[in-house]
Structures are given as C-alpha cells and as structure tokens.
C-alpha positions in Angstrom: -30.6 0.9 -76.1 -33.6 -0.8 -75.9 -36.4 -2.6 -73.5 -39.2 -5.1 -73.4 -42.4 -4.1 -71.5 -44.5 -7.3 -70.7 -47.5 -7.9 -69.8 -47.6 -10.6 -67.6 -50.3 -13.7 -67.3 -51.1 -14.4 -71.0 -51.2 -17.9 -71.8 -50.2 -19.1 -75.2 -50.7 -21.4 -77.9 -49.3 -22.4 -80.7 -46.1 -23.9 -82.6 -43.1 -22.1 -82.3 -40.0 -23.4 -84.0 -36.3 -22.8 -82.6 -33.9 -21.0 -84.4 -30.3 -22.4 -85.5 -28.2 -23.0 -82.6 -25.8 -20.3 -81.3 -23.5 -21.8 -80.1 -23.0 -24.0 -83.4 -22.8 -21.3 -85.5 -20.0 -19.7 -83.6 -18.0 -22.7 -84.4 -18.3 -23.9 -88.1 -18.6 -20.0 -89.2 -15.6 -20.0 -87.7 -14.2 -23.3 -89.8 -14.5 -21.7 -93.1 -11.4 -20.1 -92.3 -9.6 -23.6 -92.9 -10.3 -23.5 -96.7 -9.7 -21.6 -99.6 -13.3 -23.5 -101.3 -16.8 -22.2 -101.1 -18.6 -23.5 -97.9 -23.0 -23.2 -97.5 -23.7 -23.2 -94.0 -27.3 -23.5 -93.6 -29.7 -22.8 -90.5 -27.6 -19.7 -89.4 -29.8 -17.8 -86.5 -29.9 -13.8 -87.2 -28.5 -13.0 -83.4 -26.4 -10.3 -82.4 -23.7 -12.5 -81.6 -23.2 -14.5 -84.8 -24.1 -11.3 -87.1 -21.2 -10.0 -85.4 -18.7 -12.9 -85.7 -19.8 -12.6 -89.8 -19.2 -9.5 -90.0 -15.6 -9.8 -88.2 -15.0 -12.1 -91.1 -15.7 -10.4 -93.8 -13.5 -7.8 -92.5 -10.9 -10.1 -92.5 -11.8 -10.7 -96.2 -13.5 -13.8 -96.2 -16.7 -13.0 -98.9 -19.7 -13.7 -97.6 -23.3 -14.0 -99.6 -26.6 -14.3 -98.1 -28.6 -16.9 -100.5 -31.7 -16.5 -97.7 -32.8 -15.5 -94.4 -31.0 -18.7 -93.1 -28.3 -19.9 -95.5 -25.1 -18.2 -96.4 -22.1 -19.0 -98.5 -18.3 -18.1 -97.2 -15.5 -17.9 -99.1 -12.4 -17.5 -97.3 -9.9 -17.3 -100.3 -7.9 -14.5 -99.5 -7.4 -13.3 -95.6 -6.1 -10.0 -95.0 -3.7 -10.9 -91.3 -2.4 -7.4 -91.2 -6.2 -6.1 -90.2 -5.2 -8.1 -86.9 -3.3 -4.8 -86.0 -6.2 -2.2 -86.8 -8.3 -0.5 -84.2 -11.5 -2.1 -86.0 -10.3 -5.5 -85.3 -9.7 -4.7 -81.6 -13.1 -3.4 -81.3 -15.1 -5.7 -83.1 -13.1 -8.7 -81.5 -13.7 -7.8 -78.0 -17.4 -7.3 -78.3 -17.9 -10.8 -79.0 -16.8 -13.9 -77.0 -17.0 -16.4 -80.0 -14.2 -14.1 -81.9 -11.6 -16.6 -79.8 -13.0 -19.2 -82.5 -10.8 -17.9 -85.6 -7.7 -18.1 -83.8 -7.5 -21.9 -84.2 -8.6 -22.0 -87.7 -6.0 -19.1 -88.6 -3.1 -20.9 -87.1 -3.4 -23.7 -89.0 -4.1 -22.8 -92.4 -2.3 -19.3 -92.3 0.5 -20.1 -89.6 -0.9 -17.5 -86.8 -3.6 -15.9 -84.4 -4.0 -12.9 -82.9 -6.6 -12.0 -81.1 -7.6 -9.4 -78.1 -9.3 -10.6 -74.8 -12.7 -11.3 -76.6 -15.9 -10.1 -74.7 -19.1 -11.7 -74.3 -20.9 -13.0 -70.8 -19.9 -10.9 -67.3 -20.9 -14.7 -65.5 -17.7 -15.0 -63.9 -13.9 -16.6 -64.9 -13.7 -17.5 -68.2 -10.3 -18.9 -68.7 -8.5 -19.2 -72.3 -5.9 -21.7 -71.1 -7.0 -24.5 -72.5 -6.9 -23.4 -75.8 -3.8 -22.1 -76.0 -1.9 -24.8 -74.0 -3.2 -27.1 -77.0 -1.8 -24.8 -79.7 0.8 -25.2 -77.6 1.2 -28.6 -77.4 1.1 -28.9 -81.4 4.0 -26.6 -81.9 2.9 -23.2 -81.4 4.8 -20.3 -79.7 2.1 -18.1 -77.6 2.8 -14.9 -76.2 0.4 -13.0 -74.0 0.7 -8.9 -73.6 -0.5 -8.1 -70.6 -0.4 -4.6 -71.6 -2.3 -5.0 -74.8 -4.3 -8.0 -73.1 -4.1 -9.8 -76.3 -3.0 -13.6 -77.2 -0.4 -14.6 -79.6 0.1 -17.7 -81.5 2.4 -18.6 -84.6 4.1 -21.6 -86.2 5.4 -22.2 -88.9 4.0 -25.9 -89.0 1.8 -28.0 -86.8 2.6 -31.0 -85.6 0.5 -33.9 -84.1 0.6 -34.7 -80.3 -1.3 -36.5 -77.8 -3.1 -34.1 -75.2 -4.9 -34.4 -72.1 -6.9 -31.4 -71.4 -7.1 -29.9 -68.2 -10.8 -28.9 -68.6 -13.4 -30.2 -70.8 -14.0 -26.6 -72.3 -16.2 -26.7 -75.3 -14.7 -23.6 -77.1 -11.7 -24.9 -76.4 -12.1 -28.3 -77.7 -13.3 -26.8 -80.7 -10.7 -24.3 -81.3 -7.6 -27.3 -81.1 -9.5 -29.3 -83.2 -9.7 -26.5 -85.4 -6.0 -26.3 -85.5 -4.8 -30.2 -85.4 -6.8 -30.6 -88.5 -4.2 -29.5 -90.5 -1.3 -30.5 -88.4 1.3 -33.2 -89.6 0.7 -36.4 -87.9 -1.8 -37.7 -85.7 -3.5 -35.8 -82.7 -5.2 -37.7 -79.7 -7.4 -35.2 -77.5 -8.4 -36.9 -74.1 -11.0 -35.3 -71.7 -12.5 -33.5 -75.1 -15.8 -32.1 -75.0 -18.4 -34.4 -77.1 -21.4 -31.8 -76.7 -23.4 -31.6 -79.9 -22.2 -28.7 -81.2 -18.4 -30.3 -81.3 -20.2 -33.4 -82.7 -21.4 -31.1 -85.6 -18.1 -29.3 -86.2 -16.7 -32.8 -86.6 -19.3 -34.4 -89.0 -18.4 -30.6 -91.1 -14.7 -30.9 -90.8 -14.6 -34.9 -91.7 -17.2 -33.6 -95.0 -14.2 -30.8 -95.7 -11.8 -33.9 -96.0 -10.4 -34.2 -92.5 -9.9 -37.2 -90.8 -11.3 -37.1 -87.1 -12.5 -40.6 -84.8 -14.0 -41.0 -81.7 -17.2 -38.3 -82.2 -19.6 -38.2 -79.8 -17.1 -39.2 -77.2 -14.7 -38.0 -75.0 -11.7 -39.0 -76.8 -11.0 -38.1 -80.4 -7.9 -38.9 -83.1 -7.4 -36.7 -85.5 -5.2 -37.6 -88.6 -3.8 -34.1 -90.3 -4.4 -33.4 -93.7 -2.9 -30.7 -95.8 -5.8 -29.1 -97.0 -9.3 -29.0 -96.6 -12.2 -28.2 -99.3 -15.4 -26.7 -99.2 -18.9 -28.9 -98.1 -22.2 -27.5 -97.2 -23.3 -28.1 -93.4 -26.8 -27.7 -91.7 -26.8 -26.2 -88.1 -29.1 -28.2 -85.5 -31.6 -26.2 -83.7 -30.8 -24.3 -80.4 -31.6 -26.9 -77.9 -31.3 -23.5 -75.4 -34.0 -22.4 -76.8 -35.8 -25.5 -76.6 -35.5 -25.4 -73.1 -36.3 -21.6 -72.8 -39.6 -22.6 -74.8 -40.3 -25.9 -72.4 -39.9 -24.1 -68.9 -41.8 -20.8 -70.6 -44.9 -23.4 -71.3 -44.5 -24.5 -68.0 -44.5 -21.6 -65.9 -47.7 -19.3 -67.6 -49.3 -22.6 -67.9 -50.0 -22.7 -71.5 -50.4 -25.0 -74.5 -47.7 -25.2 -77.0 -45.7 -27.4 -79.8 -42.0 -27.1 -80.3 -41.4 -27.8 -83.7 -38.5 -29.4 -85.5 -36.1 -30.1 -82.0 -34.0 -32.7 -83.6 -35.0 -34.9 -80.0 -31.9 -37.3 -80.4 -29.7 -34.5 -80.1 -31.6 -32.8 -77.5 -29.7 -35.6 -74.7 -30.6 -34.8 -70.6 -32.1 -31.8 -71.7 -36.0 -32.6 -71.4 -35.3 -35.1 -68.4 -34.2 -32.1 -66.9 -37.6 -29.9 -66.6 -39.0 -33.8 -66.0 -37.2 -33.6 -62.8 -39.3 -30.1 -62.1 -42.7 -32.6 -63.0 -43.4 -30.6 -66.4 -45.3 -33.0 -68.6 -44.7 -33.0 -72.4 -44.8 -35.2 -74.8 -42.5 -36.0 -77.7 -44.4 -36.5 -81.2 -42.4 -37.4 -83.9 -39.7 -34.7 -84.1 -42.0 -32.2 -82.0 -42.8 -32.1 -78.4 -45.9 -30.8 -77.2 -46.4 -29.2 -73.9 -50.1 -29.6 -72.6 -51.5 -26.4 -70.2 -50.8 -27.5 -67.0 -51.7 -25.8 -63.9 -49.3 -27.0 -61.5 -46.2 -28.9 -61.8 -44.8 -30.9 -58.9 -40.8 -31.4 -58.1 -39.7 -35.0 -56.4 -37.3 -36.0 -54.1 -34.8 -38.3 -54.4 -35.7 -41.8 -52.9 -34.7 -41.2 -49.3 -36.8 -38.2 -49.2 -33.5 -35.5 -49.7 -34.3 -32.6 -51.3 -33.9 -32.7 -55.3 -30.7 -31.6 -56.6 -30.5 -30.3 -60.0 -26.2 -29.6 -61.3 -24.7 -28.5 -64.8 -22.1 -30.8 -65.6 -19.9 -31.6 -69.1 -21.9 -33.3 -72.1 -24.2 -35.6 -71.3 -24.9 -33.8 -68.3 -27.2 -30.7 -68.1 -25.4 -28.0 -69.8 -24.9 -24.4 -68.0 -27.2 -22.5 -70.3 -29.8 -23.9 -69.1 -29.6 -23.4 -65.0 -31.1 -20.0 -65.1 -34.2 -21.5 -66.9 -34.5 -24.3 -64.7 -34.2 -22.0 -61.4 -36.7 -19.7 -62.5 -39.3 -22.8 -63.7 -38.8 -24.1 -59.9 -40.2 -20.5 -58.4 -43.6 -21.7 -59.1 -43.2 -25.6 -58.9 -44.6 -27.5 -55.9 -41.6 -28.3 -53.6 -38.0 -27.1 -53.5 -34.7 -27.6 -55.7 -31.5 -26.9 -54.6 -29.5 -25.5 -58.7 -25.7 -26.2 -58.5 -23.9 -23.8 -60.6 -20.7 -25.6 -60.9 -19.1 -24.1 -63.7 -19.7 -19.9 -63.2 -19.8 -18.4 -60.2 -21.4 -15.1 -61.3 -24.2 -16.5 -63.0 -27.0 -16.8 -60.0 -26.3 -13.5 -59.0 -29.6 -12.5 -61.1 -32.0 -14.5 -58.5 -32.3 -10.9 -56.3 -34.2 -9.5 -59.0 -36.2 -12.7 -58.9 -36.7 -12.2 -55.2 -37.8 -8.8 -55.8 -40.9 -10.3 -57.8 -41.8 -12.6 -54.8 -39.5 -15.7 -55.4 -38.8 -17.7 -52.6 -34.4 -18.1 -53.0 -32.2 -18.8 -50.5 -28.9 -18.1 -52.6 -26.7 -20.3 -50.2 -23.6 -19.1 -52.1 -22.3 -18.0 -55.6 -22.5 -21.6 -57.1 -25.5 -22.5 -55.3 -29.1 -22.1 -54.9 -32.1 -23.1 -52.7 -35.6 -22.7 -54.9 -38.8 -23.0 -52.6 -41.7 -23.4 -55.3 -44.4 -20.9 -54.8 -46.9 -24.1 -56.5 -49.2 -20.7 -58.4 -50.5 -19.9 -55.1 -49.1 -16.7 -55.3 -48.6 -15.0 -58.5 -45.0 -13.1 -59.2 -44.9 -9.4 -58.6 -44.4 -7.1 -61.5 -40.8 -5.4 -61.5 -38.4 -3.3 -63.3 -35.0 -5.5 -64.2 -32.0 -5.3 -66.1 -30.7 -8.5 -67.9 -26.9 -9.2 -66.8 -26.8 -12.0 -69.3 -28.0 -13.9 -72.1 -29.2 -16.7 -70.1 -30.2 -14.6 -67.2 -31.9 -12.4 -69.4 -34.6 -15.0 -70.9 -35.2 -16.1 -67.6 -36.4 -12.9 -66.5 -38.1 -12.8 -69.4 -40.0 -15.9 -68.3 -40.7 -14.8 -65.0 -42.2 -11.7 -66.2 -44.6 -13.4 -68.7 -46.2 -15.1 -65.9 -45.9 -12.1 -63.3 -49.1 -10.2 -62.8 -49.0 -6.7 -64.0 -46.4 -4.9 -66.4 -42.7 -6.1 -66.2 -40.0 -3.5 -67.9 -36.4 -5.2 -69.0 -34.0 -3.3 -69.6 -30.6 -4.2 -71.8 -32.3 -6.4 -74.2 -29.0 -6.4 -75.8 -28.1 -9.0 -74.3 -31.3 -11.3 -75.0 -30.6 -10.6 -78.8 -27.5 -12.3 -78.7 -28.5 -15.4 -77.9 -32.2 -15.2 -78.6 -33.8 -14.4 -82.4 -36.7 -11.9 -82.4 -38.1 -13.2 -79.2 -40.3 -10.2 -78.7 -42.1 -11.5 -82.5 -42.0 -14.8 -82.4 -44.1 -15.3 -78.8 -45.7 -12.0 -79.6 -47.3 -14.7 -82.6 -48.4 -17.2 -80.3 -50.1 -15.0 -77.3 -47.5 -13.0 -75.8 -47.6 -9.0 -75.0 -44.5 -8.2 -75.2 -43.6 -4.7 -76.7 -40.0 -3.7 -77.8 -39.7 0.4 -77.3 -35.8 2.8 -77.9 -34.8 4.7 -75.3 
C-alpha cells in the first residue's frame, strides 16, 4: 500500500501531455483476441488497470512483446480456454473490471466466454445485462451460477440479428460488437454507444477486415466476416485526463499547456469546465490554460442556478463529474452536478467538506456546489480515495489546499492515472509517493 503526501498551493507551469486513454485500451487489447495475426497497438498507458488486463492475456496464451514504453505487439494464435477454470483466472479476472472485454471476442472466434464477476469501481450498480442479452440475441446460450457468481456464454455459431439495447452501455456496446463481427449475417445495434473509444474499436476492427457502418452514431450495421487479420491501431489520448489536467489548472490557479489532445475528439468535454468560466485556449492541437485567479460560474438565462449532468456520448461523460464538482468548490457561484448514471459516486464529497467545501449533497445522484470564489483556502486533510475518479479529484483539491494533504489508497489513482505523482511533480507539484 501506498500514499501521496501533498503539499498544497504550488502553482505550476509547464506542458504536460496525456497518456493513452484507458478506457480505449481496455477495449482493442481486448480485440486481438478475434485474430490469429500479429496486431501493434500503439499509445498503450502503463496503468494498473491495463497492465493487468495484458497480463490476463498472456495467461491465456496470447504472446505479447513490448517494442517500447508505449507500443506492444499481440499475438493471439493459440488460446489456452481450459485456464478459464484455474484459480489464477478467477483472481486475476475479478480484480479488474475491463476483464468483461474478452468475453465477446472469445465467443466469437473460439465459440465461448467464461468469466467471473469482474471487479473494478465500488460507485454503485454496474449491470452486465446488456452484454449478455446481445450474445444472446446472436445465438448464444448464457448461464449464470449464482454460486460461483460467474457468466457463461457458448455457441457453436453466431448469427446476425437486429438489437435494440436497453441501455446505451459503452462496455457493453463494445463487447456485442466484438462478437457480431464474426457472426453470419448482418447485425443492426440501435441505441449503441458512439463514444470515442467505440469509434476507435470500430475504425481497428473495419482495418482487421470487418465490415461495420454507421460509426460515430448511435446506430451501427455490422456485416460478419469469417475471419479477421492483424492491423496496427493508435490509441487517442485520455480525454479524462485532459479534463483532470484542465480543472487542476483551474483550481491552484496556474499556467499550463496540454499537449497533443486530439481536440476533435475531445466533444462537450472543454465546454464543460467553460460552463464553470475556466478560460483556455485551443492552439493548434494543444490548449493552453492561462493562470487565472478566479473563475466565475453563470446561470442559465432566467437566472436558475446552473446545472451541470453526465449523459451518453455527446453529452458530458461520468468520469468527469468528480472533477467538475471539485473545480466548482472554489468557483464564484453555485452548480448543482447530476450524477445520473452511479449512485455511489458523490459519496466522496464529505471528505471534501472536511477540507472546507461548501456541498449540500441533496441525494446520492445529486449535488449542490456553493463556490468558495479563493476567499477561503481549502483545509489540509487526511483522505482515502474510494475511486479512480474520486481519487484525482481529491488529489486536486489537495494541491490547492493550504498545508499538507495525505491520500491514502493510491491504488486506485494508478489505475486510471499514469505516474501522476512524476509527471506534475515535473511541472511544480510536491507531491511525494511513500510505502506503508
């Protein structure tokens, strides 16, 4: 176990560049499952998560060779589906939510999935019906143990099918695409989630010889093939993290440059901390965020208070809420954050309170910020990080606290966030990383 001791109220400056995005990864490291060819994946972020999803493959025998930091090469040839059964493949697949992402992939190229109740995020119900209802609906048979708590899937072919699904999961869209890729005939998904990262998957697949229409939107075809090949795929950066890194300048009041954001994919995102009157600018493929010392949040036209919700792709994704809240705590006016989607995932605010916030948590979805303006700085605290998200945005909050902030289980920070400690460490931070 590990924790961050930071000292609060240093401003920085710099460029920082965002790592590969998480989310992504989880995905199309998942997608070289659906080929016996050599597949480069480039752009791969060293987090705890997606270290562990590789290294759940190569268990499964897919070889795996690190040509640098970033890049690796997968080679799924032969799969080993009895290691489905072993105790190692219970406990490495329930430390990690992404390990749901090979089941699609496996039951299409190998005729079956099996996987445990995966881990990952305690921010309230995360449902797997939706992917397996799809599997479903092309032709699998799925059996749950309630016992066991794992999922089964098998078939001994696919079959195309139209589907309309009952939530617009992103995993979930991911993981039936996955499989219909290789299913006989055509599949129509309606209600599909068009986020970036399934936009990405697609643009790998289609480069692997599938046949999939209608990306970027919310309703995709998808003609089977009976094989796929190997293609080499770049991974956008973790607009997250270019979020985390916008409300972070923000909030100490400092001078930075995000590097490399890929803009056009970055969608509501930097309207978003607009909304909470952070200034920025976007140059080129960079946007630079000038030092400012206060940051003022409008209403809506009538004068209401300002509502800021999470919402499916194009809307303001989840990830980012905890960001946003904690950028709002020293804004100038108030925000009311609608957590639509996880009802744990504001539970986090009392710790914010604790450092002076003023948050009226009105219920589990929502939250009433009253912006402190920097009239009064946040208090310095002891804290333990529930979640990834949660956990940056304490992280946040402590940089611009006065006095020495201690966060405890880092863990979870590492699984979303690459070196954080060393990479804002490099552009004014004081944030030390000590075993306990």
């Amino acid at each position: 176990m590990s924790i961050f001791k930071i000292t609060g109220g240093q401003k920085l400056c710099g460029n920082i560049t965002p790592q590969g995005a998480k989310n992504e990864a989880l995905q199309v490291i998942s997608a070289v499952l659906l080929t016996s060819e050599k597949v480069l994946i480039k752009n791969i972020p060293h987090i705890r998560d997606v270290i562990k999803l590789i290294e759940l493959l190569q268990s499964l025998g897919v070889q795996v060779t690190k040509q640098n930091d970033t890049d690796y090469w997968f080679h799924a040839h032969s799969i080993n589906l009895d290691y489905f059964y072993t105790e190692k493949f219970h406990e490495k697949s329930t430390s990690l939510r992404g390990s749901i992402m090979i089941v699609g992939p496996l039951l299409a190229r190998f005729g079956k999935g099996f996987i445990p109740s995966p881990g990952g995020d305690k921010i309230g119900r995360r449902r797997l019906d939706t992917h397996f209802i799809g599997f479903q609906k092309l032709g699998a048979d799925f059996h749950y143990d309630a016992k066991l708590l794992s999922y089964t899937v098998e078939a001994k072919s696919l079959h195309g099918t139209y589907m309309l699904l009952d939530e617009a999961s992103v995993t979930g869209t991911a993981n039936i695409i996955m499989a219909a890729v290789l299913a006989k005939g055509t599949t129509t998904i309606y209600n599909a989630a068009c986020e970036p990262y399934i936009q990405q998957l697609c643009k790998m697949l289609n480069s692997m010889g599938a046949r999939i229409r209608g990306i970027a939107s919310n309703l995709l075809t998808i003609e089977g093939v009976t094989e796929l090949g190997g293609c080499e795929h770049t991974i956008l950066p973790d607009m997250i993290e270019v979020g985390s890194f916008i409300g972070l300048a923000a909030m100490t009041g400092s001078e930075i440059t995000i590097k490399n954001v890929s803009y056009e994919n970055l969608g509501i995102i930097p309207d978003a901390f607009s909304r909470l009157g952070i200034q920025f600018e976007r140059k080129n493929d960079d946007i630079y965020i000038p030092s400012q010392d206060t940051y003022k949040i409008p209403t809506f036209i009538d004068g209401s208070i300002m509502t800021i919700a999470d919402a499916p792709w194009p809307g303001i994704t989840p990830d980012l809420l905890s960001v946003l809240l904690v950028v709002a705590t020293q804004a100038v006016g108030s925000v009311l954050i609608h957590q639509k989607m996880f009802e744990s995932r504001l539970f986090f605010v009392d710790k914010l309170i604790d450092m002076g916030c003023q948050i009226i948590l009105c219920d589990p979805h929502r939250a009433t910020v009253i912006g402190l303006g920097n009239q009064q700085k946040l208090r310095a605290t002891t804290m333990t990080s529930p979640d990834i998200r949660a956990g940056v945005a304490l992280l946040i909050a402590a940089m611009s606290a006065d006095g020495v902030s201690v966060i405890h289980n880092i863990d979870q920070i590492d699984r979303g966030y690459q070196n954080i400690d060393v990479r804002l460490n490099a552009i004014g931070a004081k944030i030390i990383r000590e075993s306990i």
